[in-house]
C-alpha atoms as a printed R data frame, in Angstrom:
   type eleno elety resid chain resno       x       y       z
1  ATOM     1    CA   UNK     A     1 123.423 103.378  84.587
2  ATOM     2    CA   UNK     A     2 124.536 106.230  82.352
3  ATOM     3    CA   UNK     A     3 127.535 106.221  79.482
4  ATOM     4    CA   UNK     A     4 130.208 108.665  78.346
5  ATOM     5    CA   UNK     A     5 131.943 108.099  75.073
6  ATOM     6    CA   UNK     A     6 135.192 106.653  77.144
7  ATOM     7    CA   UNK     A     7 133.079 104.195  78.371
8  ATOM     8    CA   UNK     A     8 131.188 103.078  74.897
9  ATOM     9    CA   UNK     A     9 132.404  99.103  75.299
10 ATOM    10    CA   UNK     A    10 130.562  98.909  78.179
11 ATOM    11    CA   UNK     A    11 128.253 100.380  76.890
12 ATOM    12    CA   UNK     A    12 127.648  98.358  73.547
13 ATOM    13    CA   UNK     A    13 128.412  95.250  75.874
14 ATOM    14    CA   UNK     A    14 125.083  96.250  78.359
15 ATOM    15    CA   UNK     A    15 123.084  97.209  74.948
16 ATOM    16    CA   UNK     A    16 123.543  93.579  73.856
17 ATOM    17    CA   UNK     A    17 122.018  92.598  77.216
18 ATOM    18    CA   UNK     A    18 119.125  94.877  76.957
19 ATOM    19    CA   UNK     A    19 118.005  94.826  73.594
20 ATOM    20    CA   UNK     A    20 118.770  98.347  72.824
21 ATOM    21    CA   UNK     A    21 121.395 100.680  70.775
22 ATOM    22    CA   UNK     A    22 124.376 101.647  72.411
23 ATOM    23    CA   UNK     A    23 123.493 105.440  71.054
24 ATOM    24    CA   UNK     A    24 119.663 104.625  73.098
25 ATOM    25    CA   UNK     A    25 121.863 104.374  76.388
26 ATOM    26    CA   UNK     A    26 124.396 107.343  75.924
27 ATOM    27    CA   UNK     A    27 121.190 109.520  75.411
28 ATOM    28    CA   UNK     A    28 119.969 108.430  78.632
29 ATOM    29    CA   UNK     A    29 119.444 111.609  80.872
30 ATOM    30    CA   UNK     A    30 120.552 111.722  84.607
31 ATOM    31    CA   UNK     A    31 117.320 111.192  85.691
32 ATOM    32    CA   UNK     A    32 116.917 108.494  83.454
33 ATOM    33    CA   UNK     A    33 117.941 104.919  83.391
34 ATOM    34    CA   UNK     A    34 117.360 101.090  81.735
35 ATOM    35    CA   UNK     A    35 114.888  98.275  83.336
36 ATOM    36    CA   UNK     A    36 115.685  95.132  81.979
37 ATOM    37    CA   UNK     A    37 112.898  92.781  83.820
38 ATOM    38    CA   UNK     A    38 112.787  89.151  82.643
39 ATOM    39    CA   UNK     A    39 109.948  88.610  80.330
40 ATOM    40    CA   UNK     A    40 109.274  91.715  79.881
41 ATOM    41    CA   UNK     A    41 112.239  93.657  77.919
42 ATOM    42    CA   UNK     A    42 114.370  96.419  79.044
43 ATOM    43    CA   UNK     A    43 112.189  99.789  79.104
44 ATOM    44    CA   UNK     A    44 113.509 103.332  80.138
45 ATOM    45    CA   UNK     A    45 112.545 104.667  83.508
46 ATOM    46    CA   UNK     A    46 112.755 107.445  85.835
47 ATOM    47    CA   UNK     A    47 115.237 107.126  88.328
48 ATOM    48    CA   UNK     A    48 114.285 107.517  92.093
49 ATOM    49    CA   UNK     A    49 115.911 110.203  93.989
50 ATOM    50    CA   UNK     A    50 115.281 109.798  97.835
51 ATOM    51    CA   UNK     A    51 115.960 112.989  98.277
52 ATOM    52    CA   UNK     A    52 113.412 114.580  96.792
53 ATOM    53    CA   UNK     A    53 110.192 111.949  95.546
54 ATOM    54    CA   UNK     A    54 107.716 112.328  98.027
55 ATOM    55    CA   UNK     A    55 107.004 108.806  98.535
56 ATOM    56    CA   UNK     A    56 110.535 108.656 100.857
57 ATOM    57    CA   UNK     A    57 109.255 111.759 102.871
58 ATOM    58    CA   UNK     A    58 110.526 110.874 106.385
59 ATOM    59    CA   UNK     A    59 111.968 107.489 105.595
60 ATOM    60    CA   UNK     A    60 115.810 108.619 105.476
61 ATOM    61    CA   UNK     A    61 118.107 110.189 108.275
62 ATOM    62    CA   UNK     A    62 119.963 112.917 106.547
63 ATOM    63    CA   UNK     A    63 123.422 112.307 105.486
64 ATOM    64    CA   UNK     A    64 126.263 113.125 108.309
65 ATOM    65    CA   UNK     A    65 128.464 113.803 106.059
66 ATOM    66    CA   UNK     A    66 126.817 116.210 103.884
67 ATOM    67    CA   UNK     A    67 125.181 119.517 105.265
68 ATOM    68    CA   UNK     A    68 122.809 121.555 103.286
69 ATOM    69    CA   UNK     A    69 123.577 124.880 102.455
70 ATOM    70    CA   UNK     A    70 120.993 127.263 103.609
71 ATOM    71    CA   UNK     A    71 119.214 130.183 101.533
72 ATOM    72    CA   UNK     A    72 120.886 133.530 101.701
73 ATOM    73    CA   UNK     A    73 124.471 132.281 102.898
C-alpha cells in the first residue's frame, strides 16, 4: 500500500494499525510495502512483481490486454 500527501488520513489511520509513523509509510518506495502479521508486528517488505521475480517464471499467461513493446520499434 503506498501514500501521497492527499491521502495522509488514510494514511495516519493504517499507521495506527501497524504500529508505525504515518511519515514511515509515505516513504515507502514502489517496490516497497507494510506486513502487519499477528504476533509478530508490521515489518517493511519487498513487494512481489510477477512479472519479473524468477520464482513466477512460467506460472502466468501473459496479459491479453497488454502487449509488450519490442526492442528497436
Amino acid at each position: 500500500m503506498s501514500f501521497s500527501h492527499a491521502q495522509y488520513s488514510s494514511c495516519k489511520q493504517y499507521s495506527e494499525v501497524a504500529g508505525l509513523e504515518p511519515s514511515e509509510l509515505m516513504r515507502l518506495g514502489q517496490d516497497e510495502a507494510a506486513l502487519s502479521v499477528r504476533g509478530e508486528g508490521t515489518r517493511k517488505i519487498r513487494r512481489l512483481n510477477y512479472l519479473k521475480d524468477e520464482m513466477f517464471r512460467g506460472l502466468f499467461d501473459p496479459n491479453p490486454f497488454y502487449r509488450r513493446q519490442e526492442r528497436g520499434r
